[in-house]
N, C-alpha and C positions, 0 to 999 in steps of 0.2 A: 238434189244432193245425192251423192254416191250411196246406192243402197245396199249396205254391207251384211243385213239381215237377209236379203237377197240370192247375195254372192255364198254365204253360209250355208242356206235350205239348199241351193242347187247343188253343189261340192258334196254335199252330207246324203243327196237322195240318190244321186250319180255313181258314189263309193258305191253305197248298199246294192243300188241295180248291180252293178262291177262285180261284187259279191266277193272288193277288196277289204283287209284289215285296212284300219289307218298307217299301220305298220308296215303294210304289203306296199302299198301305197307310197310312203315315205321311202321305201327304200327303192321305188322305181324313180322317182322324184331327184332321191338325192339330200333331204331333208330329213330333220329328224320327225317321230311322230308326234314328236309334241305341237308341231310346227303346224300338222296337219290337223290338232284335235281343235288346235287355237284357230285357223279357219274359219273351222265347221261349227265352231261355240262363237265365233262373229267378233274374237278378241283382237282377232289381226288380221289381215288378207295376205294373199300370193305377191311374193314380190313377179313385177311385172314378165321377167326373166322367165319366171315358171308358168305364165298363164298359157302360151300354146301348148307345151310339153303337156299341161296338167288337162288341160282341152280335148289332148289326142287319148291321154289315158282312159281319160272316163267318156269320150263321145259327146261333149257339151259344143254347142257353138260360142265361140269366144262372146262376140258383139251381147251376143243374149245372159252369159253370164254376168257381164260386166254392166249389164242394161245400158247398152246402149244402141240397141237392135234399129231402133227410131231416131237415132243420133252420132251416126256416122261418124261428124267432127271430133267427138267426144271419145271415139273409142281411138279413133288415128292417133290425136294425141298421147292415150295412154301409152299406144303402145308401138309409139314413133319411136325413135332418137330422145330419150329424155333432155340430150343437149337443145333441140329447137324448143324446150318448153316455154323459152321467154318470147317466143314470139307468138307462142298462142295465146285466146281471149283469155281473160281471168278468170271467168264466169266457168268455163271446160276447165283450168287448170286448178281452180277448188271444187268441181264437182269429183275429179279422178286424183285428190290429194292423197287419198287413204293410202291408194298404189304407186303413189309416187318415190322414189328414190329423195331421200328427206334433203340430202345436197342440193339436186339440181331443183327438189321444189322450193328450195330456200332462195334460189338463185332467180328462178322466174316471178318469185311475190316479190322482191329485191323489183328486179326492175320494171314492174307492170306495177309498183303500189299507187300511183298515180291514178292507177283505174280504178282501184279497189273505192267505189262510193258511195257505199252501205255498207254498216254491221252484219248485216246478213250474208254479206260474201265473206267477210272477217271470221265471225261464226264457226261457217264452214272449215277454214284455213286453220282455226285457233290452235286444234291442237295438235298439228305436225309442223307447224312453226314454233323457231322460240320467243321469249313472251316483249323481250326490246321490240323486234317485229312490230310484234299487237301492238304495243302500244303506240309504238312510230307513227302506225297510219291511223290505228283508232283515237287520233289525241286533235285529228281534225274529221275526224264523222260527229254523228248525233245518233243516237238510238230513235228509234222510231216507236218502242213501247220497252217496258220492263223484260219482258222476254231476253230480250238479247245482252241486256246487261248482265244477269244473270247466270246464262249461257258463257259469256266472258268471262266471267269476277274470275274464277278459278285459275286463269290465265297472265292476268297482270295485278299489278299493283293494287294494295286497295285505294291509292288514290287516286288511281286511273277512274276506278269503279266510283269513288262519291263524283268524279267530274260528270261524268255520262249521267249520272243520277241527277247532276243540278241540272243539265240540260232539258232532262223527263220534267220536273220541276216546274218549268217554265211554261209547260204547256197546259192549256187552260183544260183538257180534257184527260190529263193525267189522274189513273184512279192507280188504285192499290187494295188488295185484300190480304188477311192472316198471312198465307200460305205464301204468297211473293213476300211479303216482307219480311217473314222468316227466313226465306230460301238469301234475301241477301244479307241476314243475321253476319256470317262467318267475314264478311267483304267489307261491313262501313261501321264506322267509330260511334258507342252507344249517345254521340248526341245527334247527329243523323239519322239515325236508327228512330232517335226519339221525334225526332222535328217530322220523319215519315208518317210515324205513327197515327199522326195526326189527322191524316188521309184514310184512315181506317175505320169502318164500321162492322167488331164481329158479329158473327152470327151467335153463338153461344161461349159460353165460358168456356168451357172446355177447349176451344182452338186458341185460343190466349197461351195453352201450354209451349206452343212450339215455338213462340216468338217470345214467352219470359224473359229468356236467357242472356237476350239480347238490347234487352232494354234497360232503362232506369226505373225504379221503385215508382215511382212518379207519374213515368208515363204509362207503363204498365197498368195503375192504379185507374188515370186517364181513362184507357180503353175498356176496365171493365167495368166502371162509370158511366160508358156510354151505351150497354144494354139496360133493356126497357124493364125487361122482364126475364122472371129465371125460373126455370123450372128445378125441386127437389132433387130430383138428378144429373142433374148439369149442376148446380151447386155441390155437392156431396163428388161429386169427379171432380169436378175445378176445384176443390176446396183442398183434397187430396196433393193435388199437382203443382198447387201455385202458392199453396201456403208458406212455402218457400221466400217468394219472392214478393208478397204481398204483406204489407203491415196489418195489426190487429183490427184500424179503424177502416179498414177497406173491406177487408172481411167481414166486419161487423152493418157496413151500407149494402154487403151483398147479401149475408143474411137477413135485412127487413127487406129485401126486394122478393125472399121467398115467400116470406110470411106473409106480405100483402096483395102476393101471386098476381 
């Protein structure tokens, strides 16, 4: 994947060597400085237009800014004719999206989505695409773990996001903890949320807080049901956080689970 933390450190230690402003900088450029601090803070890249001018500025080798010192094909493409984009691999034309011209990289996912057959090259693409796109091609992939669905959800629909979930679903070594099922809290409807749940074994009370919000009274109740044991301060925090979202008799099973430690 394009490494845009990368591309930022070099641009940012290059200026300083230069012993340009960002502002000196911008105005040889042609940019504004805002243009240049967003860069160097890894908010945006060079449009590709600017990478040799910005190369000769500060004495960087292009191939090596753009890492692709080792990957030749990768760097041609960037910084070809963005019209031949559609006839490059898919695999180069979402490693070098970030820099891409968002038209014609609309135009080369368009007609290479056929190739696209993993999530993980979707992933990549997700967010310089728009999300009809995504879902176009991700509506016949499979996720390969939760990772990547989650990497999605914020991109498409959230009934894109329970499909790929039933698909996780199906597989016999499909796990889940707190922190993932949290993270797709904002994406899937609380009776999903709840049927997930059930794949879950917390560690402490306390991480129940993240994924309350998200659940039913019920299920919620469910999970912290299913520790063993509680320590006085992990009750006394959870007690705090979730009293919320917990009834009196649930509270009340958590507290004789301290008392008989």
């Amino acid at each position: 994947m394009f490494d845009v933390d990368h591309v930022s450190r070099m641009l940012k230690e290059a200026r300083i060597k230069k012993n340009l402003t960002q502002s000196a900088l911008a105005d040889q450029l042609g940019v504004t400085y805002q243009a240049v601090s967003n860069w160097e803070r890894g908010t945006s890249l060079p449009d590709i237009a600017n990478l040799s001018t910005l190369c000769e500025l500060l004495e960087l080798d292009l191939y090596e800014l753009i890492g692709a010192s080792q990957d030749r094909e990768l760097a041609e493409i960037i910084l070809s004719d963005p019209d031949t984009l559609k006839d490059a691999p898919i695999e180069a034309v979402a490693a070098g999206a970030p820099m891409l011209p968002p038209e014609q990289l609309m135009e080369a996912v368009r007609s290479q989505r056929s190739a696209i057959r993993d999530l993980a090259t979707l992933v990549q693409l997700a967010p310089f695409i728009d999300g009809d796109l995504i879902e176009e091609i991700g509506k016949n992939l499979s996720p390969t773990h939760v990772g990547e669905v989650i990497e999605l959800s914020p991109f498409v629909t959230n009934e894109m996001c329970a499909k790929w979930i039933e698909k996780l679903e199906s597989f016999d070594d499909f796990e889940l903890d707190v922190g993932l099922l949290s993270a797709l809290g904002p994406y899937l409807s609380t009776e999903t949320m709840d049927r997930l749940s059930e794949r879950v074994v917390p560690e402490s009370l306390i991480v129940l807080d993240a994924v309350a919000p998200f659940l039913s009274s019920d299920a919620l109740c469910r999970l912290a049901d299913k520790l063993e044991c509680i320590t006085l301060s992990d009750y006394l925090i959870g007690l705090e956080c979730l009293q919320p979202f917990l009834g009196r008799e649930a509270m009340e099973r958590l507290h004789k689970k301290v008392v008989d430690g």
